[in-house]
C-alpha positions as CSV (number, residue, x, y, z in Angstrom):
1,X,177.0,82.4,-78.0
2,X,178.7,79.8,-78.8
3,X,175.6,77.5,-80.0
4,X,175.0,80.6,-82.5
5,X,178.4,80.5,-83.9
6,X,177.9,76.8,-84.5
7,X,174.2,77.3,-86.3
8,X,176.2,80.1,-88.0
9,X,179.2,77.6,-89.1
10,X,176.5,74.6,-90.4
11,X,174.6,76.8,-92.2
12,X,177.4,78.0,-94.4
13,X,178.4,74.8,-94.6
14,X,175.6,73.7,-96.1
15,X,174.4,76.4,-98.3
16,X,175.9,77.5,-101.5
17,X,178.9,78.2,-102.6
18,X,181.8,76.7,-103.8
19,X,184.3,77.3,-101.1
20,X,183.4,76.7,-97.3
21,X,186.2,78.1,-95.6
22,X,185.7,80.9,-93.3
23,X,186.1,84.0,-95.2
24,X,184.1,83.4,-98.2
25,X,181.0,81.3,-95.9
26,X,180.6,84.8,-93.6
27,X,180.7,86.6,-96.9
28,X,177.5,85.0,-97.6
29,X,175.5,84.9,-94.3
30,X,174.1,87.8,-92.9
31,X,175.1,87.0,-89.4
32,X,178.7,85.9,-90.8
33,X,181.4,87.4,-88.7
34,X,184.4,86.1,-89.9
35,X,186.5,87.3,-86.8
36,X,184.1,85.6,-84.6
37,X,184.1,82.3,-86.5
38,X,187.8,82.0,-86.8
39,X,187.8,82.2,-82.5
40,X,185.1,79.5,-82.7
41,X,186.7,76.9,-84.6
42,X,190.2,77.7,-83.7
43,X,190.4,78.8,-80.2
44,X,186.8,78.5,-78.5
45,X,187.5,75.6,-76.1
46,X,184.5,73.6,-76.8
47,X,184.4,70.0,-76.4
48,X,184.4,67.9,-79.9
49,X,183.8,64.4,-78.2
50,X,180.6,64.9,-76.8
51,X,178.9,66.4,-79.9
52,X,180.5,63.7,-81.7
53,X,178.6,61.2,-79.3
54,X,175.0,62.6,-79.7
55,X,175.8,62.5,-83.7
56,X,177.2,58.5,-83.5
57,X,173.7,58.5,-81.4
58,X,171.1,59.6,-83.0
59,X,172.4,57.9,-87.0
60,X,173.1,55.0,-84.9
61,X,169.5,55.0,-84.2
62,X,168.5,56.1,-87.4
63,X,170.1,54.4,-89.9
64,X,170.3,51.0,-88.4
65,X,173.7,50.4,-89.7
66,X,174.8,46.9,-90.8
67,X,177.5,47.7,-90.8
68,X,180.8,50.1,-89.6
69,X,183.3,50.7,-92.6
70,X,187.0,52.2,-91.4
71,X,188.2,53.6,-94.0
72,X,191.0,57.2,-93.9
73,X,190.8,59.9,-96.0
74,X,193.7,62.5,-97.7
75,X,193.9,66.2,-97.5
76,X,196.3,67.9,-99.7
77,X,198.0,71.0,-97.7
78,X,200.4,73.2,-99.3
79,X,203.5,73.8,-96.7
80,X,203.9,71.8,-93.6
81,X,202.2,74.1,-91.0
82,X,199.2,72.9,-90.5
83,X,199.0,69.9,-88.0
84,X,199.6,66.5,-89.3
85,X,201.4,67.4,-92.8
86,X,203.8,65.1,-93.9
87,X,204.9,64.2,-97.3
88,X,203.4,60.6,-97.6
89,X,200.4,58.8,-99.7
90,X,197.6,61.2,-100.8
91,X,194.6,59.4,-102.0
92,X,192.7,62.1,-103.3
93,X,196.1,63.0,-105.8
94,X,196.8,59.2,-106.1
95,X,200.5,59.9,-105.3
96,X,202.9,60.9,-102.4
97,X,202.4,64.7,-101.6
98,X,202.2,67.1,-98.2
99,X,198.7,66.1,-97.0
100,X,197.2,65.2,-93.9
101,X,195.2,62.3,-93.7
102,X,192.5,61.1,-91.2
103,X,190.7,57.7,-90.3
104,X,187.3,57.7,-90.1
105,X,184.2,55.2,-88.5
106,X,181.1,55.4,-91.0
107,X,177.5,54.2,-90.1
108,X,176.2,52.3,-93.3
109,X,173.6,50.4,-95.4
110,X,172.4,50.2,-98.9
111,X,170.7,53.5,-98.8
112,X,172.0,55.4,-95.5
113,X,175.8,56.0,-94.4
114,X,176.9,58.9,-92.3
115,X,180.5,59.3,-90.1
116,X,180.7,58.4,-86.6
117,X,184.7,59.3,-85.7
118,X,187.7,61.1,-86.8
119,X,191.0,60.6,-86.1
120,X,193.8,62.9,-87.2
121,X,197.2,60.4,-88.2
122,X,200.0,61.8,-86.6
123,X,203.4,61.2,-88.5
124,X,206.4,59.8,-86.4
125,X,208.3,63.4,-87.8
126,X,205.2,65.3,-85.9
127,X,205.6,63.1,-82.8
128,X,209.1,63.5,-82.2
129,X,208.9,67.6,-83.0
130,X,208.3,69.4,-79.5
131,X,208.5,72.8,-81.3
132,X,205.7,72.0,-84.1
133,X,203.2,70.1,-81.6
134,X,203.5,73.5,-79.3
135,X,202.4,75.6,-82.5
136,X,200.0,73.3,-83.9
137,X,198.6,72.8,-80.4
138,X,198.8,69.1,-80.3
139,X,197.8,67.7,-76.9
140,X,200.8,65.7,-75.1
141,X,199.3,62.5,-74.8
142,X,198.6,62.4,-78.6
143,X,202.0,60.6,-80.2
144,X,202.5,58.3,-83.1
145,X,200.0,55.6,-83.5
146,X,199.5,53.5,-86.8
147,X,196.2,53.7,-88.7
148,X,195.2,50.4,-88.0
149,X,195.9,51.4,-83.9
150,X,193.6,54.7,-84.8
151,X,190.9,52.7,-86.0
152,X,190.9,50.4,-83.0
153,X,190.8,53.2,-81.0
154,X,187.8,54.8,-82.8
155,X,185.4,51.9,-82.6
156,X,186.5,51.0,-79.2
157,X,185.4,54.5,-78.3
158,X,182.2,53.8,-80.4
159,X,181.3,50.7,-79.0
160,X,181.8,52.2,-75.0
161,X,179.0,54.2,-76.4
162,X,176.6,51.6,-76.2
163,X,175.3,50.9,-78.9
164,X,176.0,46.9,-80.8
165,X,179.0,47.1,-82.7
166,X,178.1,45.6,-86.2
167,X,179.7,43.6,-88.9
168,X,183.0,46.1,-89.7
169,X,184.2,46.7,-93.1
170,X,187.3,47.8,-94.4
171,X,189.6,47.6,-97.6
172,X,192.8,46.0,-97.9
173,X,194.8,48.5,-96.4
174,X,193.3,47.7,-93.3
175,X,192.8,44.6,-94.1
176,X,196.2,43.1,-94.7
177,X,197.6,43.7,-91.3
178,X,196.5,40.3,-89.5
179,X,197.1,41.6,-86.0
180,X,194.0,44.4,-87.2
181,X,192.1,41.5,-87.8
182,X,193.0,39.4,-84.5
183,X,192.6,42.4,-82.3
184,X,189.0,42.7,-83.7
185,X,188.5,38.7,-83.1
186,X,189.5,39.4,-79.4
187,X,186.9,42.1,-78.8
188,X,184.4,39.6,-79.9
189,X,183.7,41.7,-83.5
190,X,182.9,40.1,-86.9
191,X,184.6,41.7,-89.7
192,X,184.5,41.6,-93.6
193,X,187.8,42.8,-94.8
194,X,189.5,43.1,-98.0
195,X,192.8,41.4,-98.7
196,X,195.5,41.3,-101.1
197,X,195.2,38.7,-103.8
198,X,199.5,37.8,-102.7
199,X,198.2,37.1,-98.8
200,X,199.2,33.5,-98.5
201,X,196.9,30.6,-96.7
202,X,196.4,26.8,-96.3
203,X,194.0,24.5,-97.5
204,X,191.1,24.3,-94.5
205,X,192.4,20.5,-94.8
206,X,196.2,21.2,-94.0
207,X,197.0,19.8,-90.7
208,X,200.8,20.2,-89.0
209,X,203.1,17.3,-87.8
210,X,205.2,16.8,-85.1
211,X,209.1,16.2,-86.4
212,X,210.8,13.6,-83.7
213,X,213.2,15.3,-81.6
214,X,217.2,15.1,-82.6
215,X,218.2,15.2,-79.1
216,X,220.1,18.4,-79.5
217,X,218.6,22.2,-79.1
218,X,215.1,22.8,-78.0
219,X,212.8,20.7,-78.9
220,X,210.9,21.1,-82.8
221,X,207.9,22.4,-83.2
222,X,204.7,21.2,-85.4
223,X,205.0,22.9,-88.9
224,X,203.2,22.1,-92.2
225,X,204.9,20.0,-94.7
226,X,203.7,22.4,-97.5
227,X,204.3,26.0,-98.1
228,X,201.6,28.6,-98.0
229,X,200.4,29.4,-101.3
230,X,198.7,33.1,-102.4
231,X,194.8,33.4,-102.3
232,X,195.4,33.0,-106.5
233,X,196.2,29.4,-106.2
234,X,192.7,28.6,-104.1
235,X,190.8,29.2,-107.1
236,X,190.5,26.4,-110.1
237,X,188.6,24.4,-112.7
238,X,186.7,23.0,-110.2
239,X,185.6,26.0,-108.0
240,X,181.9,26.7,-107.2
241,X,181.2,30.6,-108.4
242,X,177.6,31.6,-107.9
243,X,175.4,34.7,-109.2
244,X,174.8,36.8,-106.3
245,X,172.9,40.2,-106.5
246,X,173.7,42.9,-103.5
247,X,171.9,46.2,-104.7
248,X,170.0,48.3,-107.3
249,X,172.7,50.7,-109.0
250,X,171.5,53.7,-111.0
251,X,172.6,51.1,-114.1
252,X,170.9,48.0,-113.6
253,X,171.3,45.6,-110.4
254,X,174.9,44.6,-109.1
255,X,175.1,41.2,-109.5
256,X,178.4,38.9,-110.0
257,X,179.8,35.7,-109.1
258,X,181.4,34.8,-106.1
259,X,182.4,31.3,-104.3
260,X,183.0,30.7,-100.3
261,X,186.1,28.6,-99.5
262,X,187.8,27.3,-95.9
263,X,191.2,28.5,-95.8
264,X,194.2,29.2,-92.6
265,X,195.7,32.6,-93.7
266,X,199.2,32.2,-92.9
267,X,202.8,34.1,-93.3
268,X,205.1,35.4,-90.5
269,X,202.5,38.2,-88.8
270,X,199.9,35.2,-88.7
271,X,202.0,32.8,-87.1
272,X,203.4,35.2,-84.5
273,X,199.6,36.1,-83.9
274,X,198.7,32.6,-83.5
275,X,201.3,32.0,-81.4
276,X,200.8,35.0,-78.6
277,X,197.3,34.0,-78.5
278,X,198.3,30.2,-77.8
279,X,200.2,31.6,-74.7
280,X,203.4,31.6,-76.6
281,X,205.4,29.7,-78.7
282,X,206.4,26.8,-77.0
283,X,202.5,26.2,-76.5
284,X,201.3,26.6,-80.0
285,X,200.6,23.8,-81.5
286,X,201.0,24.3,-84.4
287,X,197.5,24.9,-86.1
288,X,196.3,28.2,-87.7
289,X,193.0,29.6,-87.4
290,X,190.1,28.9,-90.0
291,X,188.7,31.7,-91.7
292,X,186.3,32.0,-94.5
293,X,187.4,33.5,-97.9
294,X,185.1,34.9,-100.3
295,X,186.1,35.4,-103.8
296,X,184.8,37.3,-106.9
297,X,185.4,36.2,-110.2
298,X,182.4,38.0,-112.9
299,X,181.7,36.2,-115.3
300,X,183.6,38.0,-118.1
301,X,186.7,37.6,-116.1
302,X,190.0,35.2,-116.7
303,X,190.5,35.8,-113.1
304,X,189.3,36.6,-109.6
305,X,188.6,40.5,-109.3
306,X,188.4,40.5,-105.6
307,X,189.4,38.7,-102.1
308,X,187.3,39.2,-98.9
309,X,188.6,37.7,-95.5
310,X,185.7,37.2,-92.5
311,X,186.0,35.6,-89.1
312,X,181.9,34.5,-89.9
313,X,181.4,30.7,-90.3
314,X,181.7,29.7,-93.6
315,X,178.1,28.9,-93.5
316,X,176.7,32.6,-93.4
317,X,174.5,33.1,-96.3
318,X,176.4,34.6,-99.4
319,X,174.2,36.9,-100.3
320,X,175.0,38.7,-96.9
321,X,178.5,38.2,-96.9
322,X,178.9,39.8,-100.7
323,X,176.1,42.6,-99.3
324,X,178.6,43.6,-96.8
325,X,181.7,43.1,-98.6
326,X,180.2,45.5,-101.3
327,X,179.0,47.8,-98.9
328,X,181.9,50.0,-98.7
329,X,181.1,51.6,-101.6
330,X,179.1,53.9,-99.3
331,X,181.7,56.0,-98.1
332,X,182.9,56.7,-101.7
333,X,179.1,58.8,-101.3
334,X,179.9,60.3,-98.3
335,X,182.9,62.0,-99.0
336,X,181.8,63.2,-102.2
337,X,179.0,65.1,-100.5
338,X,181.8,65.2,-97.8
339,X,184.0,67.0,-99.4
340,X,182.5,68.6,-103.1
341,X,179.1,69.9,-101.0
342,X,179.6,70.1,-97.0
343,X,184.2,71.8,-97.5
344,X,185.5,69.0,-95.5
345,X,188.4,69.8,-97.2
346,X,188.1,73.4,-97.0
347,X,189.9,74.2,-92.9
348,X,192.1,76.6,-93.7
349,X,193.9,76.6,-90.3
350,X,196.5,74.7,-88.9
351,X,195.8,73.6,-85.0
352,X,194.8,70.6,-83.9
353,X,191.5,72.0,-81.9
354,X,190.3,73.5,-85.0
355,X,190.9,70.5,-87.3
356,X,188.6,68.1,-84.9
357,X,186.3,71.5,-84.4
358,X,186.2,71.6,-88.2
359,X,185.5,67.9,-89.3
360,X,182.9,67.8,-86.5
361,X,180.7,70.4,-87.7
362,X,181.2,69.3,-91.2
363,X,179.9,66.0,-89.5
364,X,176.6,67.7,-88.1
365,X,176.1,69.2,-91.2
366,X,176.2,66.1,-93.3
367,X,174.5,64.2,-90.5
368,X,171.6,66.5,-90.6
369,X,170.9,66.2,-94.3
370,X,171.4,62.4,-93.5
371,X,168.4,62.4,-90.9
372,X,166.5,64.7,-94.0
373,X,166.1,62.1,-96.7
374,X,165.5,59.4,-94.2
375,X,162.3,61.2,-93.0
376,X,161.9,64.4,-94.8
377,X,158.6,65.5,-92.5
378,X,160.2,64.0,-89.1
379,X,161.0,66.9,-86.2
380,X,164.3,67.9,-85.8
381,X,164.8,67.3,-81.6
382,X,167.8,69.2,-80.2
């Protein structure tokens, strides 16, 4: 029965109409019982995980993905019911607002991208409230956990899965934090993320000194003799931008300028990372990881447009690094059809188990149509 509520569910997701909630979708099908779909999502005790598993399988083995883009979404909710709400920053209203908002794992190339993982962000008020987790239905061992620690979580999951993790992509809200980025060194995973234009680094060339000891205190320890400077102050007269072209767009081909520097990123988080990886501070010695830095700067710019930090050696092919750098954009397609054609926005209820019940099915759905346009005549096995 259950199996039938679920071909019910996906095939009012996908057919017309322009809301895809419960009421108006078993308005529309002749097998829609809305009573009996409101118990499937919201109470039925199915297991989300393991349908979520044979989805990351078969795109995985579908699509071929280059790469894995994190990226979290915003869902504005009027009142604070539902599970997760908290008045913080709501992409889709581009302002602070009651929404929920979830991270998400997507599958992607140039002409294929599908979601792999969801993750609903808990806020610390939701954590700490015993009486709104009991109504919402929030398990106990779910708590607080920063995006960054959601997304870890999500393509660890993914990657226990079995298939090869590839190069991850994310923007620069992910990007920034550089314990998100060392975590992902230490699992052995190249990444492509955006960064701030104000992140500071050093030259590839700076090296640290050793001040002589004062006989006094604890002993000094190595430290540049220049300060960090922001990713702005890497770029001059004399840097190398070269024409690079990632993709066809429906206006032409992308192409822009982008050069490949050397730099240590640097600042407080990167030091104390550097450090705790070094076995602690009094082992460090002083010098700060290499990472490569790609830059954008189009041609009809005064100044750089972009900043891309990868733990790849500096002699990876541009043309690949800028491919997956730009890749991202992928995910701007999949929550269009996401959210205007599949009503990922569109849960009306407020529990936890229907949430993950919701987004999953709205992930078979879009899944489905993904495998369609890949191979329009290919079988569809269970």
């Amino acid at each position: 029965m259950e199996r039938l509520r679920g071909e019910c569910y996906l095939r009012g997701l996908m057919l017309d109409g322009r809301r895809k909630s419960i009421q108006p979708m078993a308005e529309r099908l002749r097998d829609g019982d809305m009573q009996a779909l409101q118990q499937f999502v919201n109470q039925s005790p199915w297991e989300w995980t393991p349908v979520r598993q044979r989805i990351a399988q078969r795109l995985c083995e579908a699509v071929q993905p280059e790469v894995w883009v994190v990226d979290d979404v915003s869902f504005p909710k009027c009142g604070t019911a539902s599970v997760g709400v908290a008045r913080q920053y709501c992409g889709a209203l581009g302002k602070r607002a009651d929404c929920q908002v979830a991270v998400s794992v997507h599958a992607a190339t140039d002409t294929a991208s599908c979601p792999l993982e969801w993750e609903l962000f808990l806020p610390r008020e939701w954590a700490d409230d015993d009486r709104r987790r009991q109504r919402a239905g929030v398990p106990e061992e779910v708590g607080h956990v920063s995006k960054t620690g959601l997304a870890l979580g999500l393509l660890g999951r993914l990657a226990g899965q079995g298939p090869a993790v590839p190069v991850i992509v994310a923007d620069a809200g992910y990007g920034r934090s550089v314990s998100f980025r060392l975590a992902l060194e230490e699992r052995g995973w190249s990444y492509v993320m955006a960064v701030d234009s104000k992140e500071i680094a050093r030259p590839a060339a700076a090296k640290p000194w050793q001040p002589e000891y004062g006989g006094l205190g604890p002993p000094t320890l190595p430290r540049y003799r220049e300060a960090a400077k922001p990713l702005t102050a890497f770029v001059d007269s004399d840097t190398r931008f070269d024409s690079v072209t990632w993709r066809q767009g429906s206006k032409g081909t992308m192409t822009s300028r982008f050069a490949v520097l050397e730099v240590r990123p640097s600042g407080k988080e990167a030091t104390r990372t550097a450090q705790e990886a070094a076995g602690g501070r009094s082992r460090w010695n002083g010098v700060l990881p290499l990472r490569t830095l790609l830059i954008e700067q189009p041609a009809e710019a005064a100044e750089p447009t972009g900043y891309w930090v990868t733990n790849l050696p500096v002699t990876t092919p541009v043309a690949d690094l800028v491919r997956w750098a730009k890749m991202r954009w992928r995910i701007e397609h999949d929550y269009r059809e996401l959210k205007h054609g599949l009503g990922l926005d569109h849960f009306e209820g407020r529990t936890w188990r229907g949430w993950h019940h919701h987004v999953t099915l709205v992930t078979a759905a879009q899944a489905f149509l993904t495998l369609r346009r890949l191979d329009p005549k290919a079988p569809m096995p269970a």
